[in-house]
C-alpha positions as CSV (number, residue, x, y, z in Angstrom):
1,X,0.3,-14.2,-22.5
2,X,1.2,-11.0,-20.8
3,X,-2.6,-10.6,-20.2
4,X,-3.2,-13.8,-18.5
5,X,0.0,-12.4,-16.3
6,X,-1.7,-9.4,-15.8
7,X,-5.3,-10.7,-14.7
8,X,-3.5,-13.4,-12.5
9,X,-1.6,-10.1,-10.6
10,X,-4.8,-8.1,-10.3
11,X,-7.0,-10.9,-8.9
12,X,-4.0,-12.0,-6.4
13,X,-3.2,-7.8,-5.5
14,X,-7.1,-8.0,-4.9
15,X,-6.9,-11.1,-2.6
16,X,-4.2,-8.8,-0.7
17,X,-6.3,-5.8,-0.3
18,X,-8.7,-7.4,0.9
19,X,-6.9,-9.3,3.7
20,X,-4.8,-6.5,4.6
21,X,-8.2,-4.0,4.6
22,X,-9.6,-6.7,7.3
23,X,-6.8,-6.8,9.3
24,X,-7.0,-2.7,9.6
25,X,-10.4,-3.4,10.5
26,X,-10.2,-5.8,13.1
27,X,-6.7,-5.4,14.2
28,X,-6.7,-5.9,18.2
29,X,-3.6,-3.3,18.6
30,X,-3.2,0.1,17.2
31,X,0.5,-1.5,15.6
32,X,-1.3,-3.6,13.6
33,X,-3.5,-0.7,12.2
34,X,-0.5,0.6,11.1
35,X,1.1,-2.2,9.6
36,X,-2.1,-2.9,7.8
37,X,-2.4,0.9,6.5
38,X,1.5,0.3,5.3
39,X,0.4,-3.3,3.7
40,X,-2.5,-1.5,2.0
41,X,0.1,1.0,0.5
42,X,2.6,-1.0,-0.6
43,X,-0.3,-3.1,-2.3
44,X,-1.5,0.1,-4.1
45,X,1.6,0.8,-5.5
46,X,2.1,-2.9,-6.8
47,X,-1.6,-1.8,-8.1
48,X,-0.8,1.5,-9.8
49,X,2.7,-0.4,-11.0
50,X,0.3,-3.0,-13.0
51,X,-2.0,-1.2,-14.3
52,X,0.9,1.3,-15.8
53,X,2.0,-2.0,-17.9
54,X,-1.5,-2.6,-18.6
55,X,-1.8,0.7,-20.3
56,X,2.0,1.0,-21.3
57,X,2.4,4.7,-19.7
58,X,5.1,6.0,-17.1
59,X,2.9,8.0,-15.7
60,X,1.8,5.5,-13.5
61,X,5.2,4.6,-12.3
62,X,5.8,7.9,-11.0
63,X,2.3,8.4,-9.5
64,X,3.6,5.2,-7.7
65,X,6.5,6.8,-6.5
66,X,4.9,9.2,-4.7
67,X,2.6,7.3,-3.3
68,X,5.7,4.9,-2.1
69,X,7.4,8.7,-0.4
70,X,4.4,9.7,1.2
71,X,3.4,6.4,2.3
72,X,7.1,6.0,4.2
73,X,6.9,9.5,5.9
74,X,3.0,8.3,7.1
75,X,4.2,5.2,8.0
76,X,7.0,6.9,10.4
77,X,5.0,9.6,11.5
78,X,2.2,7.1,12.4
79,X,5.0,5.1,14.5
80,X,6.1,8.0,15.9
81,X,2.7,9.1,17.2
82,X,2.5,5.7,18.6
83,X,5.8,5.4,20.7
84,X,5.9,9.2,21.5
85,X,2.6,10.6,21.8
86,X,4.1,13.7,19.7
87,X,5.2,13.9,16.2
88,X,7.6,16.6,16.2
89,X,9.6,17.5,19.4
């Protein structure tokens, strides 16, 4: 059961890349971009998070911790760019 659970959450985290990796393609604003890049990350960390209880190991939780920290502070300093033209003042 878990495995049918577990194929169903990969094929619909693909579906979700996919869309999100289009939209950072052809997004017609440079906000988009960025909300697809932060889409993309938050869907790679619900990947990493799956396949950890695929395998059974924490290491893949915390690899997906990190990924979640350093895809915030990219996020913000992306934003930041955008608004400000600088990053740090």
């Amino acid at each position: 059961m878990i495995e049918t659970a577990l194929f169903i959450g990969f094929a619909c985290l693909a579906a979700a890349l996919l869309l999100a990796l289009w939209r950072l393609v052809i997004g017609p604003s440079a906000a988009d971009r960025i909300l697809a890049l932060d889409t993309l990350t938050i869907n790679a960390i619900a990947l990493i998070v799956l396949f950890g209880i695929a395998r059974g190991s924490i290491l893949y939780f915390e690899a997906a911790l990190l990924l979640a920290t350093v895809g915030f502070v990219g996020t913000v300093a992306y934003c930041r760019f955008l608004l400000r033209g600088d990053i740090v003042e």
